[in-house]
DOZAGU-910706 format. One record per atom (N, C-alpha, C): residue number from 0; atom name; x, y, z. Coordinates in Angstrom, 3 decimals. Atoms other than C-alpha are relative to their C-alpha. Layout:
<recs>
+-----+-------+----------+----------+----------+
| num | atomo |        X |        Y |        Z |
+-----+-------+----------+----------+----------+
| NUM |    CA |        X |        Y |        Z |
...
+-----+-------+----------+----------+----------+
</recs>
This chain:
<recs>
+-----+-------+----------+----------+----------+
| num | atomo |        X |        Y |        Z |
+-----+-------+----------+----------+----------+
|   0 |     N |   -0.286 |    0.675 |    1.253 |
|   0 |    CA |  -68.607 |   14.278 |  -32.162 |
|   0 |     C |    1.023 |   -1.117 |    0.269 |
|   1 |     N |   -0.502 |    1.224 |   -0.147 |
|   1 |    CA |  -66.881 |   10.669 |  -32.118 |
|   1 |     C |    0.824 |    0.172 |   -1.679 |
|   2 |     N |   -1.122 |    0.277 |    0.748 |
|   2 |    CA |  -64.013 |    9.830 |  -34.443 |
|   2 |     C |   -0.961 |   -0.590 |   -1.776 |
|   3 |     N |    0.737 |    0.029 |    0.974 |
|   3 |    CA |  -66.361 |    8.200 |  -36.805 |
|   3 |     C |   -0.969 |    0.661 |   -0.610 |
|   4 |     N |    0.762 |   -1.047 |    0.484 |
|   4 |    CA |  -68.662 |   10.925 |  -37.039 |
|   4 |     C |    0.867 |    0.823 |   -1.221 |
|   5 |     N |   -0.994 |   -0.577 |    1.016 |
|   5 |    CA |  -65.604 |   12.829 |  -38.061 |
|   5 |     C |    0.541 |   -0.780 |   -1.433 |
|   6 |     N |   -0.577 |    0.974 |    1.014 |
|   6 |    CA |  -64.419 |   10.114 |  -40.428 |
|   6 |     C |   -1.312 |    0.074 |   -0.947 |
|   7 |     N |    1.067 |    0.407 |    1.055 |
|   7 |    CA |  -68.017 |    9.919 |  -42.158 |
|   7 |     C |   -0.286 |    1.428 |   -0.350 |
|   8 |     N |    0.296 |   -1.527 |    0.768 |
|   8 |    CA |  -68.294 |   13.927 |  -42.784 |
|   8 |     C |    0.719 |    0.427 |   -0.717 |
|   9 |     N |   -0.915 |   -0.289 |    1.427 |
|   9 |    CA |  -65.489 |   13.947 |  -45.013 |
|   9 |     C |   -0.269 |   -0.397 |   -1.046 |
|  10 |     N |    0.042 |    0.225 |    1.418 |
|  10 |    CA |  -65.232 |   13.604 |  -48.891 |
|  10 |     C |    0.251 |   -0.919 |   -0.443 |
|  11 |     N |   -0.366 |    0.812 |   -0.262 |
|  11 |    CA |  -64.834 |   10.740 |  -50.146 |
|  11 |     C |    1.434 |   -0.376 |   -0.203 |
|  12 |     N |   -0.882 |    0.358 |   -0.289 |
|  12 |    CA |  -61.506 |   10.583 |  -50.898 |
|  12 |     C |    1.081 |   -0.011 |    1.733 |
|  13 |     N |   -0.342 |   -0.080 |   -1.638 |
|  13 |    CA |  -60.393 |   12.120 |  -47.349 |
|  13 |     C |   -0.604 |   -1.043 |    0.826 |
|  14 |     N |    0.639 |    1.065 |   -0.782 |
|  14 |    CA |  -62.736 |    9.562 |  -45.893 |
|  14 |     C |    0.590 |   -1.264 |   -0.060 |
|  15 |     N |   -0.382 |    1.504 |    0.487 |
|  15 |    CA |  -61.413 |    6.384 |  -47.423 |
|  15 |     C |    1.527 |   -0.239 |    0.182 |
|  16 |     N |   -1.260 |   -0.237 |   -0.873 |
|  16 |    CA |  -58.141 |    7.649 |  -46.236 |
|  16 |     C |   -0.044 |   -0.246 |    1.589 |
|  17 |     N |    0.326 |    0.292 |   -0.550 |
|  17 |    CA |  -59.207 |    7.848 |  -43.242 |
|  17 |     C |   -0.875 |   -1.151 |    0.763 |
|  18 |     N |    0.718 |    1.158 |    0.036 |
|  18 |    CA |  -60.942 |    4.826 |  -42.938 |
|  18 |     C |    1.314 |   -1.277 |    0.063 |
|  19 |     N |   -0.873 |    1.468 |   -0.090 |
|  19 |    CA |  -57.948 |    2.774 |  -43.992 |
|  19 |     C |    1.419 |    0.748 |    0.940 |
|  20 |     N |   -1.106 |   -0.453 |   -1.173 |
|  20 |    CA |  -55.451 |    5.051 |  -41.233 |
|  20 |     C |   -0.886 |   -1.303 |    1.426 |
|  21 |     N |    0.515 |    0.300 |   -1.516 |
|  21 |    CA |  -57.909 |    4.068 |  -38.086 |
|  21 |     C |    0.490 |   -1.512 |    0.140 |
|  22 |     N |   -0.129 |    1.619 |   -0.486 |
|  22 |    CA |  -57.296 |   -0.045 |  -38.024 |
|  22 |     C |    1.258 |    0.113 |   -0.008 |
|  23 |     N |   -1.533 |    0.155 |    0.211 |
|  23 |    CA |  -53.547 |    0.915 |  -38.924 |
|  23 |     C |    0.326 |    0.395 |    1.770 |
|  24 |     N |   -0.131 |   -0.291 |   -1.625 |
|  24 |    CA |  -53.533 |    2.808 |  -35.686 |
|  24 |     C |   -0.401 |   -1.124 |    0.742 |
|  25 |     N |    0.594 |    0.955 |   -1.173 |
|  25 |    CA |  -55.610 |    0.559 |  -33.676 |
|  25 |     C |    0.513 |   -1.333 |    0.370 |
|  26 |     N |   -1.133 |    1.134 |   -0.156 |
|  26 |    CA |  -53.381 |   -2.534 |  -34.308 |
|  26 |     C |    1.492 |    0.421 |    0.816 |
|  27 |     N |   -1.432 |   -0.230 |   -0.563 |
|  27 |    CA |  -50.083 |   -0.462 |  -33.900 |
|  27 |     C |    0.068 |    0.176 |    1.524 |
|  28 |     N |    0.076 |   -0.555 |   -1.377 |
|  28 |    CA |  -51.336 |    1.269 |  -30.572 |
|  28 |     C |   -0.976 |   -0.889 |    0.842 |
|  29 |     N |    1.043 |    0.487 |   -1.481 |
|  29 |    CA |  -53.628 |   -1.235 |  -28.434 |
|  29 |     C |   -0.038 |    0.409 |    0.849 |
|  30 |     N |    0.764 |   -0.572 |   -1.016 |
|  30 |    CA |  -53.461 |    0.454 |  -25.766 |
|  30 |     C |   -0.252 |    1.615 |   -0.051 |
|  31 |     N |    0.254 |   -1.175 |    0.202 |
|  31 |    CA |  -54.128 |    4.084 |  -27.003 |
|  31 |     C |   -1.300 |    0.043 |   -0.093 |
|  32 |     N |    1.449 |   -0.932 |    0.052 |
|  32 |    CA |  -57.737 |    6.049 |  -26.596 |
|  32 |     C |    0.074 |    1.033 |   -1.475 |
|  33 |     N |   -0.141 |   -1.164 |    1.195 |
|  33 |    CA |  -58.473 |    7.785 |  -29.766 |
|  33 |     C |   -1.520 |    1.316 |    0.396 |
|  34 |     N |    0.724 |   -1.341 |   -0.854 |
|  34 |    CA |  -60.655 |   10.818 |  -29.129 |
|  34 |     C |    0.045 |    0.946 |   -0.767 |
|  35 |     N |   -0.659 |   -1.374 |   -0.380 |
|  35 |    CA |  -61.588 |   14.003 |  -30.055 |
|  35 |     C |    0.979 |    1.243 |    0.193 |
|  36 |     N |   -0.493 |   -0.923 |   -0.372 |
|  36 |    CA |  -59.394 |   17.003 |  -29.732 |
|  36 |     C |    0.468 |    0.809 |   -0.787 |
|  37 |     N |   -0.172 |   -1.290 |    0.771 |
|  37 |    CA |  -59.224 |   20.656 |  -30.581 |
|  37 |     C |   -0.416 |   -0.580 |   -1.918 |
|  38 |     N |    1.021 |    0.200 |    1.273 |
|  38 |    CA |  -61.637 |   19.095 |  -33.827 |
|  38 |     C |    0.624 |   -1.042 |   -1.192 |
|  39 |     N |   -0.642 |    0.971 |    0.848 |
|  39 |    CA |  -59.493 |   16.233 |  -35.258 |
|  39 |     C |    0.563 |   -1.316 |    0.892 |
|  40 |     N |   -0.673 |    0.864 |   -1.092 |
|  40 |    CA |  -58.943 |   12.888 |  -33.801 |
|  40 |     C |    1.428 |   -0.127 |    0.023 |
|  41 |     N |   -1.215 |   -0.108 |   -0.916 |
|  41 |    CA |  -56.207 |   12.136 |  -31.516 |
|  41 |     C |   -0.157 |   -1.116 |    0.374 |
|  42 |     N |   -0.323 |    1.120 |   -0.844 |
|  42 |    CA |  -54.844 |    8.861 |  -30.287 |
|  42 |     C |    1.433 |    0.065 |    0.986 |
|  43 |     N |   -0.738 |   -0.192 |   -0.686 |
|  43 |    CA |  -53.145 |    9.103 |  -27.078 |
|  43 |     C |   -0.015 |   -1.051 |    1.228 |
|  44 |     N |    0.049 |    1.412 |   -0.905 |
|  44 |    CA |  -51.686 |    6.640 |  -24.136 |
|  44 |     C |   -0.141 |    0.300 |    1.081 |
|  45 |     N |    0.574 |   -0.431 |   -1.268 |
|  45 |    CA |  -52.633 |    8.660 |  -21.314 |
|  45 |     C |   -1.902 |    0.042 |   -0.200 |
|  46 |     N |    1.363 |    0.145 |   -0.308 |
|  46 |    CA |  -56.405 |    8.679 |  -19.741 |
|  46 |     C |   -1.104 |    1.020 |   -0.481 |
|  47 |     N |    1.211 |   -1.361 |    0.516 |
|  47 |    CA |  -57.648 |   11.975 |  -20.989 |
|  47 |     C |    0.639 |    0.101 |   -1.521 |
|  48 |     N |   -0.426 |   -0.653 |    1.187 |
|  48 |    CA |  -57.776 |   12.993 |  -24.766 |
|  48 |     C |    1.230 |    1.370 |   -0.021 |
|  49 |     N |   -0.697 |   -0.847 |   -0.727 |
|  49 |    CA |  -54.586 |   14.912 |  -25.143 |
|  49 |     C |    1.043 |   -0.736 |    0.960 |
|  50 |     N |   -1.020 |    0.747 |   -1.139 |
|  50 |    CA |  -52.472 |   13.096 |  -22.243 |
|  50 |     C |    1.032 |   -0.983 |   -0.561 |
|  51 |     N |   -0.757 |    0.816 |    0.575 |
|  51 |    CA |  -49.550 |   11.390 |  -24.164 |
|  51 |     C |   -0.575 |    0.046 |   -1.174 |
|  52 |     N |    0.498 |    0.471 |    1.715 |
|  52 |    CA |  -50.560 |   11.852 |  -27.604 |
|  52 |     C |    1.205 |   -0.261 |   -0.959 |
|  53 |     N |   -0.890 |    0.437 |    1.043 |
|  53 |    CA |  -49.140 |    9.982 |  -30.275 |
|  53 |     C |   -0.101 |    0.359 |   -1.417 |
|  54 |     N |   -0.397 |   -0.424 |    1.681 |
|  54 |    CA |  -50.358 |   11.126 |  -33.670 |
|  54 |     C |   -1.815 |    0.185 |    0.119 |
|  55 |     N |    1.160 |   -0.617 |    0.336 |
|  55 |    CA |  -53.443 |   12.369 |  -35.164 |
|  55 |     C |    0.006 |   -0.143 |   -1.511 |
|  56 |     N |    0.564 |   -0.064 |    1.546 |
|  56 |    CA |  -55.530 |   12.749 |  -38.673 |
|  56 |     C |   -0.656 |    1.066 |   -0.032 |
|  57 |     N |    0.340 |   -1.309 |   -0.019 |
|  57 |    CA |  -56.338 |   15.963 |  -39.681 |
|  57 |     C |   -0.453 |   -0.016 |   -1.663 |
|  58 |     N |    0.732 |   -0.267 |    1.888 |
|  58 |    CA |  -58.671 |   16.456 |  -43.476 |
|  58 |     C |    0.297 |    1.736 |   -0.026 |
|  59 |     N |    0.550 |   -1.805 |    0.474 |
|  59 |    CA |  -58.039 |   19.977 |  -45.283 |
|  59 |     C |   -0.561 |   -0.588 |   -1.438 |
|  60 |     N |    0.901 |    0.039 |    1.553 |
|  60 |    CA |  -59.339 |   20.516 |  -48.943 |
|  60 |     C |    0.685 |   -0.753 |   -0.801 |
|  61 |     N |   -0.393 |    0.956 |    1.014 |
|  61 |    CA |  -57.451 |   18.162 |  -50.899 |
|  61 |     C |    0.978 |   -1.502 |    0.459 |
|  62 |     N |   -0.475 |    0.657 |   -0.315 |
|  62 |    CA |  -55.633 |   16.330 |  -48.693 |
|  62 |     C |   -0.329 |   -0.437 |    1.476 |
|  63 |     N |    0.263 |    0.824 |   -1.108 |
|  63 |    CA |  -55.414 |   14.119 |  -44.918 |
|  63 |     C |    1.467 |    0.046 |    0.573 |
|  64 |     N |   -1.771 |    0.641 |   -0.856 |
|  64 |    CA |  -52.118 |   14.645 |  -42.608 |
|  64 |     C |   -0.008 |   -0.867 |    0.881 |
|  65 |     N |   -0.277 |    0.759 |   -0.984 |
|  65 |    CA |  -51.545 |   12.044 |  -40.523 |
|  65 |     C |    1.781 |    0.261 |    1.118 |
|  66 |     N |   -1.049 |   -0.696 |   -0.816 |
|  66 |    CA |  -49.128 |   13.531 |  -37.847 |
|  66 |     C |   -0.093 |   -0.764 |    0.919 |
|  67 |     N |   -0.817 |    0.771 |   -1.111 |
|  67 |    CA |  -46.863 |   12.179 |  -35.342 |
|  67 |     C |    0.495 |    1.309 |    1.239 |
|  68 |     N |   -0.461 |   -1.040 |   -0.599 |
|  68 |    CA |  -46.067 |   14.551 |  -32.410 |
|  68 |     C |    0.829 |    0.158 |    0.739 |
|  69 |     N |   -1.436 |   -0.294 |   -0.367 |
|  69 |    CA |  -42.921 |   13.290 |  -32.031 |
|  69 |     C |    0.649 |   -0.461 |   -0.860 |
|  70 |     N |   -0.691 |    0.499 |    1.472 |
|  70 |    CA |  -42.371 |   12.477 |  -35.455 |
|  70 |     C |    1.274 |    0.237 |   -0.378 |
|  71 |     N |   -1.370 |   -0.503 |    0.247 |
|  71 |    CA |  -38.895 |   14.364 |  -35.574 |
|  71 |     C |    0.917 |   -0.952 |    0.738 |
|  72 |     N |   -1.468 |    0.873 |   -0.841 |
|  72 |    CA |  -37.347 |   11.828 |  -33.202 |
|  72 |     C |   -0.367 |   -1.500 |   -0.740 |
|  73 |     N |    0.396 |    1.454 |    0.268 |
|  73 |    CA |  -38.348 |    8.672 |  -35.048 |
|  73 |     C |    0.792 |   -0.078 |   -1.241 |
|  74 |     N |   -0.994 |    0.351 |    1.126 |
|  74 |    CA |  -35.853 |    7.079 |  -37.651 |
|  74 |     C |   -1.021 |   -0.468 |   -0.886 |
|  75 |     N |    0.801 |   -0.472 |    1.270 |
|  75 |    CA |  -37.740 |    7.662 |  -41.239 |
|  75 |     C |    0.946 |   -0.540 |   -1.098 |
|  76 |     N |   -0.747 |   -0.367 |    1.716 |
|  76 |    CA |  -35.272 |    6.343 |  -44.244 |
|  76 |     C |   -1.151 |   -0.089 |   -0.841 |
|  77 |     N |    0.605 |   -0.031 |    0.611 |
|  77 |    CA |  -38.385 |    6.671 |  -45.961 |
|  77 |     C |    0.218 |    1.587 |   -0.862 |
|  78 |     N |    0.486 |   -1.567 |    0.293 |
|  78 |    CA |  -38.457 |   10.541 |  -46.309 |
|  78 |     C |   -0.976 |    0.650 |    0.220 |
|  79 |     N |    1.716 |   -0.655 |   -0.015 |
|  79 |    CA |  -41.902 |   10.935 |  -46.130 |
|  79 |     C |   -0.547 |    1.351 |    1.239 |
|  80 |     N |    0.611 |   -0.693 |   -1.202 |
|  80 |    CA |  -42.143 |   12.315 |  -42.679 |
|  80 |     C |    0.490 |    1.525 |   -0.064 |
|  81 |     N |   -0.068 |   -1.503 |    0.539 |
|  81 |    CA |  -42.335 |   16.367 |  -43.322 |
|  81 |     C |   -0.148 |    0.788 |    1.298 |
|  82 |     N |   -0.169 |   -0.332 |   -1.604 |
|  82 |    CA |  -41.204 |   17.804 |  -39.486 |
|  82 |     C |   -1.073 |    1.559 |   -0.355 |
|  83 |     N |    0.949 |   -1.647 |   -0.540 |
|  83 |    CA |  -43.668 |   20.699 |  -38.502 |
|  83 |     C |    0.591 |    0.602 |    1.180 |
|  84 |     N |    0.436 |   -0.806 |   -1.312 |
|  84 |    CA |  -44.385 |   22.548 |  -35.149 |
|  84 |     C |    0.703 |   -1.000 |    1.115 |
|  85 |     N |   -0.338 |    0.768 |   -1.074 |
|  85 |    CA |  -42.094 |   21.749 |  -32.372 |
|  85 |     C |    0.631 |   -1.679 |   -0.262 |
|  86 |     N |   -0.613 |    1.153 |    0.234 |
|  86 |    CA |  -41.117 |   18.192 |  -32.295 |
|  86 |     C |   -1.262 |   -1.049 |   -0.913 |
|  87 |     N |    0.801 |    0.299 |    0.710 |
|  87 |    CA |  -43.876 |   17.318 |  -34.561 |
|  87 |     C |    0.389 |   -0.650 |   -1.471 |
|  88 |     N |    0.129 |    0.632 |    1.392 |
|  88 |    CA |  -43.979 |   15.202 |  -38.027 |
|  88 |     C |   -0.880 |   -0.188 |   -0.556 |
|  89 |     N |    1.640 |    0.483 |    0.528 |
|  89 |    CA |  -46.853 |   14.447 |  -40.525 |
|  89 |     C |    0.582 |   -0.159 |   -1.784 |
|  90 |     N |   -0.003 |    0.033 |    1.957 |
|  90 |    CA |  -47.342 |   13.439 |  -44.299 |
|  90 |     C |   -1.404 |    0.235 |   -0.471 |
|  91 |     N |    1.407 |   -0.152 |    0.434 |
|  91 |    CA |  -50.184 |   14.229 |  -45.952 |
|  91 |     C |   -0.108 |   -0.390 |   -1.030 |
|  92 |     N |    0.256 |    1.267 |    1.180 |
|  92 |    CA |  -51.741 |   11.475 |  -48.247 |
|  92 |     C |   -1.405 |    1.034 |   -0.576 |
|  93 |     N |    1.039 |   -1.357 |    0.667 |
|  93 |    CA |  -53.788 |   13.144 |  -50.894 |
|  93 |     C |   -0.642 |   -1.341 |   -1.039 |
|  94 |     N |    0.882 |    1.138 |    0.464 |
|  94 |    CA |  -55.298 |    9.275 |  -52.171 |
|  94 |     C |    0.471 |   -1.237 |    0.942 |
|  95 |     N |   -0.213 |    1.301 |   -0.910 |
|  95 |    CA |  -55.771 |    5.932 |  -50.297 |
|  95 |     C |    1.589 |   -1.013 |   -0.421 |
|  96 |     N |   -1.540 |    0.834 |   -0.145 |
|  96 |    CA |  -52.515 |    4.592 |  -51.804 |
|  96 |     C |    1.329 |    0.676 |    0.404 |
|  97 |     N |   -0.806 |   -0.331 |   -0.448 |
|  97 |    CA |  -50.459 |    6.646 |  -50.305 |
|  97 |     C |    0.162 |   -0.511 |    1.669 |
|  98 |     N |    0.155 |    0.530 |   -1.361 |
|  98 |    CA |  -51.136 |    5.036 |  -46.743 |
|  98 |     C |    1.080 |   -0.992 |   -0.617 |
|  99 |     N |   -0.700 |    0.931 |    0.118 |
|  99 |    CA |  -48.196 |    2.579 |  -46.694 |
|  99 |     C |   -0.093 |   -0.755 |    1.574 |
| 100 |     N |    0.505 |    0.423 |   -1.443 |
| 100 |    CA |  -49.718 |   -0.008 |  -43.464 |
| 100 |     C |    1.600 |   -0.207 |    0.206 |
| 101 |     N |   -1.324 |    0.378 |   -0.936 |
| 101 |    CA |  -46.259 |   -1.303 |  -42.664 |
| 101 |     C |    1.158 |    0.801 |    0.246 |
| 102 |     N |   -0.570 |   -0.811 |   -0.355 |
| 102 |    CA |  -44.454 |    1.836 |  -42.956 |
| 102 |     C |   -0.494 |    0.957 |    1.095 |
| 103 |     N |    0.393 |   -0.732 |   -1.343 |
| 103 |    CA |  -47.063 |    3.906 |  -40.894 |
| 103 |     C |    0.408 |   -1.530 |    1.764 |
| 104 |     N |   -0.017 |    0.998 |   -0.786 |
| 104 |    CA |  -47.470 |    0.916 |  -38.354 |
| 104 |     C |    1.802 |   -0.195 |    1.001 |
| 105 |     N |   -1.485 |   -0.439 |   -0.754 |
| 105 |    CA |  -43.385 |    1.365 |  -37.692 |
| 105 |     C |    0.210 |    1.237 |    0.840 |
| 106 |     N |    0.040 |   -1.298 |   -1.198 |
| 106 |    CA |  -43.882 |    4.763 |  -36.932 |
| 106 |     C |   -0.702 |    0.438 |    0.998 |
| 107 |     N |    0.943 |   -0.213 |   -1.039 |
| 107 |    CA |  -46.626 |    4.417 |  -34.971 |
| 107 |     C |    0.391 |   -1.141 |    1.704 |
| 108 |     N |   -0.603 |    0.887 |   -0.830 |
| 108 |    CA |  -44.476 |    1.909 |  -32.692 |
| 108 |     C |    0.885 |    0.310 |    0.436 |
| 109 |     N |   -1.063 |   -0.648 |   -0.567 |
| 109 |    CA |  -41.791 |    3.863 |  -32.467 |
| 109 |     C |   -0.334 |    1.100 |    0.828 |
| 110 |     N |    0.148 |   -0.844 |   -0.465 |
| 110 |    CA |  -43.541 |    6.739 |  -31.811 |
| 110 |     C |   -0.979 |   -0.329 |    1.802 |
| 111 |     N |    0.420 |    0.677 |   -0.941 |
| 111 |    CA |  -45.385 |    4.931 |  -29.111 |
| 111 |     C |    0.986 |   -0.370 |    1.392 |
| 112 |     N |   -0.669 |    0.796 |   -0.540 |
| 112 |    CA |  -42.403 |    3.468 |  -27.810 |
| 112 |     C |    1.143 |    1.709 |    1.110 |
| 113 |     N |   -0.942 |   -1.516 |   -0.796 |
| 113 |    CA |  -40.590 |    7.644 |  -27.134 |
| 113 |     C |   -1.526 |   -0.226 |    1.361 |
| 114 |     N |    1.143 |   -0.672 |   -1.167 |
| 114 |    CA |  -44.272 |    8.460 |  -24.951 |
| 114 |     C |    0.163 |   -0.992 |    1.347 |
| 115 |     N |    0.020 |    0.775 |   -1.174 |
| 115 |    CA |  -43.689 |    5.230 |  -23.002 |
| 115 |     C |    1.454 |   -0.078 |    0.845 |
| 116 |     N |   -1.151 |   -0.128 |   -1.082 |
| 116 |    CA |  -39.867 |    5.816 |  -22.241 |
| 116 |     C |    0.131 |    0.991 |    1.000 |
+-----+-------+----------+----------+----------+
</recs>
């Protein structure tokens, strides 16, 4: 299954969430592989899915987390970012206006910026 597979078997609100995350990523991270893994894509800056990962999109039943998996070390005065598992962060947008591009896009630069130091 490919990222867009996954992206087009969701609902449509989860979808259209997803839809407007992927170009946010793909600008912030140019050189990240998105991929696959353990059943939710993953964009990471190492060669294998998995290898340096930077954040992910995950659909449950009403909502879309977009997690950082080193979200706890990244400066947030937003609030938004809701620390999980380990050194992990995520928010979970539950309609397309909750995507904020130039707030994710920071964290996805920062968080980019820990995997490469």
């Amino acid at each position: 299954m490919s990222i867009d597979d996954y992206l087009a078997g969701l609902a449509g609100p989860q979808r259209e969430i997803g839809e407007k995350l992927t170009p946010i990523i793909a600008e912030a991270l140019p050189r990240a592989t998105g991929a696959m893994w353990h059943g939710h894509p993953v964009w990471s800056l190492g060669d294998r899915p998995g290898q340096h990962p930077v954040c992910l999109i995950k659909a449950y039943g009403s909502y879309v987390t977009f997690g950082l998996w080193r979200g706890q070390e990244i400066v947030d005065p937003s609030g938004r970012l809701i620390p999980g598992a380990r050194a992990m962060a995520a928010v979970k947008l539950r309609e397309i206006a909750d995507v904020d591009p130039p707030l994710f896009s920071d964290w996805l630069r920062a968080a980019a910026h820990l995997e490469e130091a």
